[in-house]
C-alpha positions as CSV (number, residue, x, y, z in Angstrom):
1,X,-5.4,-2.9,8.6
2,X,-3.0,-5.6,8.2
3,X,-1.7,-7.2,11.5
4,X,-1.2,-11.1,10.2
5,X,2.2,-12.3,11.1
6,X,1.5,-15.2,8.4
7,X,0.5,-12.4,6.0
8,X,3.2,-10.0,6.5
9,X,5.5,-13.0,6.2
10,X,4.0,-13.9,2.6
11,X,3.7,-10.4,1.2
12,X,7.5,-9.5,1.9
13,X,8.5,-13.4,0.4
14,X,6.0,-13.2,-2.8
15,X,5.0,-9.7,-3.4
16,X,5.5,-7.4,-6.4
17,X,7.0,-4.1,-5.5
18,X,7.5,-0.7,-7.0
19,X,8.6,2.7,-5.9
20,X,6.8,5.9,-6.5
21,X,9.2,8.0,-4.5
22,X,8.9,8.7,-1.0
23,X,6.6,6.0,-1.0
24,X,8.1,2.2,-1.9
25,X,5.1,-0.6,-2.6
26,X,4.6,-4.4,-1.9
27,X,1.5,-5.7,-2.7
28,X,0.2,-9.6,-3.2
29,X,-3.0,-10.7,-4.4
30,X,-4.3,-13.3,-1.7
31,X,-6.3,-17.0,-2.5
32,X,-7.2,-17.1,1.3
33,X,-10.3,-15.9,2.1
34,X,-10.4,-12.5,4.2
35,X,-12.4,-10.3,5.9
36,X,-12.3,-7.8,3.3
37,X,-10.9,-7.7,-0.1
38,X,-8.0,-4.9,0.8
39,X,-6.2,-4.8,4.3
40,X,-3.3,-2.2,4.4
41,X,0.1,-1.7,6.2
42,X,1.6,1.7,7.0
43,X,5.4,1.6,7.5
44,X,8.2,4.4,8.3
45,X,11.7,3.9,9.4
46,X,12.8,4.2,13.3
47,X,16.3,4.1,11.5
48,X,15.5,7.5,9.4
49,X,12.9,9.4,12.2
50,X,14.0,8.3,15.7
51,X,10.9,10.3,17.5
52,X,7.6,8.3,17.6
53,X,5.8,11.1,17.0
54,X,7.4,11.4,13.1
55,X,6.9,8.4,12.5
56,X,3.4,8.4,13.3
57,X,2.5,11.7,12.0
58,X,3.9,10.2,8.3
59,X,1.9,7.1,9.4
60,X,-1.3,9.1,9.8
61,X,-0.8,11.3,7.2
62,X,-0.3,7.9,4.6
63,X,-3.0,6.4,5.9
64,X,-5.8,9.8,5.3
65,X,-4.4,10.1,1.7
66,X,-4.7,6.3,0.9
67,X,-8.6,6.9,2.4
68,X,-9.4,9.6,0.2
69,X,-8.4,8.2,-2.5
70,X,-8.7,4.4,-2.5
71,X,-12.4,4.0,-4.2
72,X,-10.6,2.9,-7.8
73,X,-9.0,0.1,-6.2
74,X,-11.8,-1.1,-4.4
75,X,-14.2,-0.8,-7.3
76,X,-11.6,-3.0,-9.0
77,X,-10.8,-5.2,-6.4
78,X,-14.4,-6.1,-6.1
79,X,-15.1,-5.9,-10.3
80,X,-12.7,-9.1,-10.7
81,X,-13.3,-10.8,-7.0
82,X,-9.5,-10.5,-6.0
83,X,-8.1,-9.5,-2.8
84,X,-5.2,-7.8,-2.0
85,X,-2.6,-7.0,0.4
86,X,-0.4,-3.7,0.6
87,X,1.9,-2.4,2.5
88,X,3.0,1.3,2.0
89,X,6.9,2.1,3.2
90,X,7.9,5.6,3.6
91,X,11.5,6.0,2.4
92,X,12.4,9.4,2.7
93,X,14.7,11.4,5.2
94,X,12.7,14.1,5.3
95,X,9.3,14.7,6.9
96,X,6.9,14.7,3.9
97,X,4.7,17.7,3.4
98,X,0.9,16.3,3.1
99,X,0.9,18.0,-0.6
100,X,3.1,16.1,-1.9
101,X,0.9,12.8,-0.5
102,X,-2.1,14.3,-2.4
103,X,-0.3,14.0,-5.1
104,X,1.7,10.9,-4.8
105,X,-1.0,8.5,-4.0
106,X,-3.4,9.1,-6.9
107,X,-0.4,7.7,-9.2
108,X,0.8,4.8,-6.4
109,X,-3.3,3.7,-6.6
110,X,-3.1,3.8,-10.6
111,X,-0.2,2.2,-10.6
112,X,-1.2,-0.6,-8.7
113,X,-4.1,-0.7,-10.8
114,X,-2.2,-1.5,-13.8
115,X,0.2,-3.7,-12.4
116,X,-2.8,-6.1,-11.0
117,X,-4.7,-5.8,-14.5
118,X,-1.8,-6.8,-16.3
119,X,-1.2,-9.5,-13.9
120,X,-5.2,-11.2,-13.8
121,X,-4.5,-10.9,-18.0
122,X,-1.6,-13.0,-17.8
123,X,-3.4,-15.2,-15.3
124,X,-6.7,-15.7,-17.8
């Protein structure tokens, strides 16, 4: 999980987004050595879902879909020694159903995917 101040900070200054509705991306690839070569951030608005309980459930429910389907972007992360930094924001009114999570985050991890590839090509 990601619970640096001084990374939080950096990802929100320098990152790259992109939206794959309900879910809105930031994501930086990190020079600092970590602990691990991914560390995550799970976000939904006290604005949008004033009981704690909402926001946690969309939390949770974020956080078991990203689980189950992060193996791609680790495999890659580790295949070109980067590491990474994310941070998934929930944007939607509504609760989300955990069906259409399944779905979503298959296409928010190929996306990322993508985006990073491109990026380390225009890097080489």
């Amino acid at each position: 999980m990601l619970k640096s101040r001084k990374l939080i900070e950096q990802l929100f200054a320098k990152g790259g987004t992109f939206l794959i509705f309900p879910i809105k991306v930031v994501f930086l690839l990190v020079e600092d050595p970590m602990d691990s070569p991914l560390k995550i951030g799970v976000s939904a608005s006290s604005k949008k879902f004033k009981r704690a309980v909402d926001r946690n459930r969309i939390k949770r429910l974020i956080k078991e879909n990203y689980r189950v389907n992060k193996h791609p972007l680790h495999d890659f992360l580790n295949g070109n020694g980067k590491q990474l930094v994310v941070f998934f924001m929930y944007i939607d009114k509504a609760l989300p159903e955990n069906a259409l999570l399944q779905r979503k985050m298959p296409l928010i991890i190929d996306k990322l995917i993508n985006t990073l590839s491109e990026s380390i090509n225009q890097n080489s």
